[in-house]
N, C-alpha and C positions, 0 to 999 in steps of 0.2 A: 830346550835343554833343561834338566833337571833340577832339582839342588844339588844333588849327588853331583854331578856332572859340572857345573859352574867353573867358568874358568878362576881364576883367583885374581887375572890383569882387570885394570879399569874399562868397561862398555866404551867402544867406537861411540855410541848414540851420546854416551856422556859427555865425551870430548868434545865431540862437533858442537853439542848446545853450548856446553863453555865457551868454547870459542865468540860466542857471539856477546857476550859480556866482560871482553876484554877492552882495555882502554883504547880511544881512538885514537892513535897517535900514526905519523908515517910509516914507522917497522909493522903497524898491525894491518894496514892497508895496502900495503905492500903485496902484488901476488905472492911471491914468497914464504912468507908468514905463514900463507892456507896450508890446512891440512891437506896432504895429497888426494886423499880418496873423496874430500868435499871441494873438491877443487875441477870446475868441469872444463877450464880452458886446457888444464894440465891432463885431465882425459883424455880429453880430443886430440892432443897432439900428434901426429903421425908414429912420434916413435911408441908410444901406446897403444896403436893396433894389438899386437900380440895378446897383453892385455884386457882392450875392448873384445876379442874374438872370444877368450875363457869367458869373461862374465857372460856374453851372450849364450854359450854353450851352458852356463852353470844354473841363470836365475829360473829359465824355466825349467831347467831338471829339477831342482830343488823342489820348483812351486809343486811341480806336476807328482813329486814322492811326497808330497805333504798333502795332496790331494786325493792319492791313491788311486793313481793311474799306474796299472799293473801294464795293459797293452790298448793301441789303439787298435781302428780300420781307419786307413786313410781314402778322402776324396779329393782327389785334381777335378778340374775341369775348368772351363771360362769364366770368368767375368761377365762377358756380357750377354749370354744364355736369359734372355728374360723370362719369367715366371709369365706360363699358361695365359692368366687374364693379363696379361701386358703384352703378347705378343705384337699387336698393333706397333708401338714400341719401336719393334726391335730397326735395326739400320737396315738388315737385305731381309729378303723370303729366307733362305737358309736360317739365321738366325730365328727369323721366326719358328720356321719349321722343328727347330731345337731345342724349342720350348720343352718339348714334350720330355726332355732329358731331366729338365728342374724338378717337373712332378714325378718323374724316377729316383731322382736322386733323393728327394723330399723322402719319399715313402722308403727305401733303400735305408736311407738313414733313421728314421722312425721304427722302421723293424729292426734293424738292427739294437737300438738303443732299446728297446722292449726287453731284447734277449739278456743285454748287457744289467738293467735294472734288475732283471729277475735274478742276478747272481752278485749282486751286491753293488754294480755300478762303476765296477774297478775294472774291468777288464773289456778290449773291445768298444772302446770312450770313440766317436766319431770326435773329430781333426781334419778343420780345412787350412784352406788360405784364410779365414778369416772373413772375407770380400763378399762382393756381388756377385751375382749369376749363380751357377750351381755348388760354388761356395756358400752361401746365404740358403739355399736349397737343404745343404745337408747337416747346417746347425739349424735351419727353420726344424726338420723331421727327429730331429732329438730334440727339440724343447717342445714336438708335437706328443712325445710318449714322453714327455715330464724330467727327462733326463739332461743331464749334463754334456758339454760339447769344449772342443777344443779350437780356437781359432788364433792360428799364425800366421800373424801380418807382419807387412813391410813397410817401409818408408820410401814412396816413390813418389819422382819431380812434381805428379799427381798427386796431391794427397791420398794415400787410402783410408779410409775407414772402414774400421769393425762393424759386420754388419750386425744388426739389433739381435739378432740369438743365438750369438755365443754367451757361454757364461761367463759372465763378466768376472771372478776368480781364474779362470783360463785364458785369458786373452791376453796374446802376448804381440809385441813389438820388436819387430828386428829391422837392423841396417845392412847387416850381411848375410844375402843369398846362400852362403855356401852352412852358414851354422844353423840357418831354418831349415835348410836342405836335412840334415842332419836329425833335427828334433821333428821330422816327419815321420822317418825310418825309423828311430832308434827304438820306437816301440809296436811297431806297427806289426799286427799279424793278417791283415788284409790290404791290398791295394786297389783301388775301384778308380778307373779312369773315364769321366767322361768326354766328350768333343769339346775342344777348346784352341785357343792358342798357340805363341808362341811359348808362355808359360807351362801350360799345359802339357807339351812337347818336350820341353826341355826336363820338367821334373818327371816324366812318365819314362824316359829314355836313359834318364839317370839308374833310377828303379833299374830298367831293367838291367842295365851292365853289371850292378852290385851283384846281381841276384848271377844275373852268366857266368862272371869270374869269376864267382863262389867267395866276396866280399859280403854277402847278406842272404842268409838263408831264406829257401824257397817258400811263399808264402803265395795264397790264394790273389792273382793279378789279373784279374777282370777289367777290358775295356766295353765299354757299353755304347752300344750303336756300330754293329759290322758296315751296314754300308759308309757310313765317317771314316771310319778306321781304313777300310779297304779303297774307298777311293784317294783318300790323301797321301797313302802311305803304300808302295806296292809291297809288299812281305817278301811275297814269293819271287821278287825280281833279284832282293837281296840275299836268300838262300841258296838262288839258280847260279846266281853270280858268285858267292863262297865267301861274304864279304861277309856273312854269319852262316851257321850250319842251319841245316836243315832241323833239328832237333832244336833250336833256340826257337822256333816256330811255338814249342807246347810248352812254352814259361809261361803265358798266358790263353786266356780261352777271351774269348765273346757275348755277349748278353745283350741282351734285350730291353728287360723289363728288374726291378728290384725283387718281385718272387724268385726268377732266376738267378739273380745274383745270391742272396742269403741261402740258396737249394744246392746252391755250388761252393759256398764256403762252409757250409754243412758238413758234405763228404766230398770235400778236396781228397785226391788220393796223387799228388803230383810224380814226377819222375824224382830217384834220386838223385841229390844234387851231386856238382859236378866234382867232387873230391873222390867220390864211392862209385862212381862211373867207371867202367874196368878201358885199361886202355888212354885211362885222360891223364 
């Protein structure tokens, strides 16, 4: 904020330090006494959800326009997808064999971030979970091409940690699923899904419905690895059956390799969405 722009009321920051050089007496010990907003038992209180939900939805918008993130690409995929030379590592063969996704996702994201640097580093910012696996892959491949990365973490029974290359000005912490859910989309002009989870599943499925019911405009949605995809998930069992259309089939395409992915978000030429649809 400016000078111009200065509010004329006393700084929040100056109150709160005050506070702690008042006398000690029972009224100043008192929970009471605290001020509300330094006050984290009165946070937490259930009836402050409402509350806790804005701030989570506020601090990293804020952070992320003071950053100058115009748009992301976003990456789903597993956790536990180990990196190539760990595949030894991994719990089954599949897992192993999935390795090979980490070193797409790495390179995926490295080229991406090239494009994005070359245009000032605002637009097209790669954004994970934050995590291990192909999480860790696609902020490893943006701090591989010198660039900035985005990682949004949770707080689960497990501990999670931030894995070592996001940029540590972007790494943010959430308690609730539905407001990270949220700060994935909200600026996202690519979606990249690798083999994963239940997490994985649940955020890649999400995407898609925004995207069908014409709640989020259509954006280049790339799942990477057809046969993962097509063995887990039968598509065409659920378009035969009516329980989505057959046209919901070309929301997304297939890939391979990170060349193919960047070659298709290139010249994405998708259908138009479903408002301009004649008929819908």
């Amino acid at each position: 904020m400016t000078d111009d722009h200065r509010s004329p009321f006393r700084d929040a920051h100056a109150d709160r330090a005050t506070a702690t050089h008042v006398p000690d007496t029972p009224q100043t010990r008192a929970p009471a006494y605290r001020l509300a907003f330094a006050d984290d038992d009165f946070l937490c209180r259930e009836e402050l959800r409402p509350v806790r939900l804005q701030l989570e939805l506020l601090k990293p918008a804020l952070m992320l326009d003071e950053n100058n993130i115009e748009s992301t690409v976003v990456l789903f995929g597993g956790a536990r997808i180990p990196e190539p030379s760990k595949r030894d590592t991994a719990r089954t063969q599949t897992l192993a064999d999935l390795s090979e996704f980490y070193a797409e996702a790495q390179e995926f994201a490295r080229l991406m971030t090239e494009k994005s640097n070359a245009s000032g580093g605002r637009k097209h910012v790669i954004v994970t979970g934050g995590g291990p696996g192909v999480m860790e892959a696609g902020n490893r491949g943006a701090a591989d091409a010198g660039g900035k990365s985005i990682g949004l973490n949770i707080v689960l029974p497990h501990e999670q940690a931030p894995n070592r290359y996001v940029t540590p000005d972007l790494c943010f912490n959430f308690h609730y699923f539905a407001i990270r859910k949220m700060h994935f989309l909200m600026r996202a002009k690519a979606i990249c899904v690798f083999p994963g989870g239940f997490g994985t599943l649940d955020e890649m499925f999400e995407a898609l419905t925004l995207i069908q019911t014409g709640r989020m405009e259509r954006v280049p949605f790339l799942l990477f690895g057809r046969d993962f995809w097509e063995k887990i998930i039968n598509w065409d069992a659920l378009a035969e059956a009516g329980t989505i259309s057959a046209d919901d089939l070309d929301l997304f395409r297939f890939v391979e390799t990170a060349q193919d992915a960047v070659r298709l978000i290139d010249n994405w030429e998708p259908a138009p969405p479903r408002d301009r649809i004649p008929g819908r």
